[in-house]
C-alpha positions as CSV (number, residue, x, y, z in Angstrom):
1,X,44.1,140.4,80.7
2,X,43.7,136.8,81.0
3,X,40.6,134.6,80.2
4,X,40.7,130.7,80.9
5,X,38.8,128.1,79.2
6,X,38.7,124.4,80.0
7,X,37.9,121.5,77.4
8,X,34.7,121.0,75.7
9,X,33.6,118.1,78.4
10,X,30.1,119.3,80.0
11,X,27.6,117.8,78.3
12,X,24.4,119.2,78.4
13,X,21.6,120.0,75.4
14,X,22.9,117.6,72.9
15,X,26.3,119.2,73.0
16,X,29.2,119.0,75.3
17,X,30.7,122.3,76.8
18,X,33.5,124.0,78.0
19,X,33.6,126.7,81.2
20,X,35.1,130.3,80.2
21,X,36.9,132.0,83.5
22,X,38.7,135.0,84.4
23,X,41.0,135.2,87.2
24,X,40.8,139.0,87.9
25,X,36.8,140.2,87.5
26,X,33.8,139.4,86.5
27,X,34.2,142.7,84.5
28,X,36.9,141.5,82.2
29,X,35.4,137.8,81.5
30,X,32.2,140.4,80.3
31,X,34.3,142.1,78.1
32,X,35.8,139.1,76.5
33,X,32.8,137.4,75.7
34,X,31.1,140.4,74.9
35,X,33.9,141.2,72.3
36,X,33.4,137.6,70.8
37,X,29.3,137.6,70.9
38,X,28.9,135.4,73.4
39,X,25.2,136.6,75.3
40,X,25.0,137.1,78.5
41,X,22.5,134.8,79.1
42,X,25.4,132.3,79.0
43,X,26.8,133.7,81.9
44,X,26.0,131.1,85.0
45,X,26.8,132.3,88.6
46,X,31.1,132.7,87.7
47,X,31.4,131.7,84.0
48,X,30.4,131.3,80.8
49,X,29.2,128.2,79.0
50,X,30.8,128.2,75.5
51,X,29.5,125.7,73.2
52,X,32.1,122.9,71.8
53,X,32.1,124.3,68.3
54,X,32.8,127.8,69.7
55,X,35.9,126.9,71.3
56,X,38.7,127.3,68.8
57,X,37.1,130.9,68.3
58,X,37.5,131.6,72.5
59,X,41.1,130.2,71.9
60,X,41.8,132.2,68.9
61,X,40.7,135.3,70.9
62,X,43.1,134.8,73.6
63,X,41.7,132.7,76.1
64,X,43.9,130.1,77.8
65,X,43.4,126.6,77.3
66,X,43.7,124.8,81.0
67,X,42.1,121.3,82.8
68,X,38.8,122.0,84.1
69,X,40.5,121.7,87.9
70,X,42.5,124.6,87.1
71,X,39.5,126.3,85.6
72,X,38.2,126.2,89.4
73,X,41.7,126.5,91.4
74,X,41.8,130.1,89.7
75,X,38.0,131.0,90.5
76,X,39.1,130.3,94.3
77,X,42.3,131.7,93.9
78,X,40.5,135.0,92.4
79,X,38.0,135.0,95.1
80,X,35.2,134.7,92.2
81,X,33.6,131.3,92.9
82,X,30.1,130.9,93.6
83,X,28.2,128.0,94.0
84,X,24.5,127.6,92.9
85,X,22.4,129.4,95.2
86,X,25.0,132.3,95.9
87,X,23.8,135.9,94.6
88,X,24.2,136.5,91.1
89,X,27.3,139.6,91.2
90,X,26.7,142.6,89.8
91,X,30.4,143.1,88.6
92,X,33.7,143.1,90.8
């Protein structure tokens, strides 16, 4: 089980951001930020938006740090990308 995150760069609400990925399913990227508290509602189209101060905890709990260009070379790779507009997935 790997989870990817990418640095805290995304700014947005006052804060800056970083994207949380998985490179298997959509079903395992749930799991992992279910199993750190992350909600749901965080969860935007193919990732999650993890807020900078919560990403030492993502990296603690096993995600791997990588540029945000690998962050979307693995959602291609994985076949998980989807851009704004595309259905919301149930799960893979």
């Amino acid at each position: 089980m790997t989870v990817y995150i990418d640095p805290p760069t995304w700014p947005g609400h006052g804060r800056l951001w970083s994207h949380l990925v998985s490179d298997l399913s959509y079903d395992e990227l749930h799991a992992f930020a279910d199993r750190m508290g992350v909600p749901r509602r965080a969860f935007e189209r193919d990732h999650y938006d993890i807020p900078q101060l919560r990403y030492a905890d993502a990296v603690n709990a096993g995600a791997v740090e990588v540029s945000s260009r690998e962050v979307v070379r693995l959602l291609h790779g994985a076949g998980l990308r989807r851009r704004k507009g595309a259905a919301q997935p149930r799960s893979s």
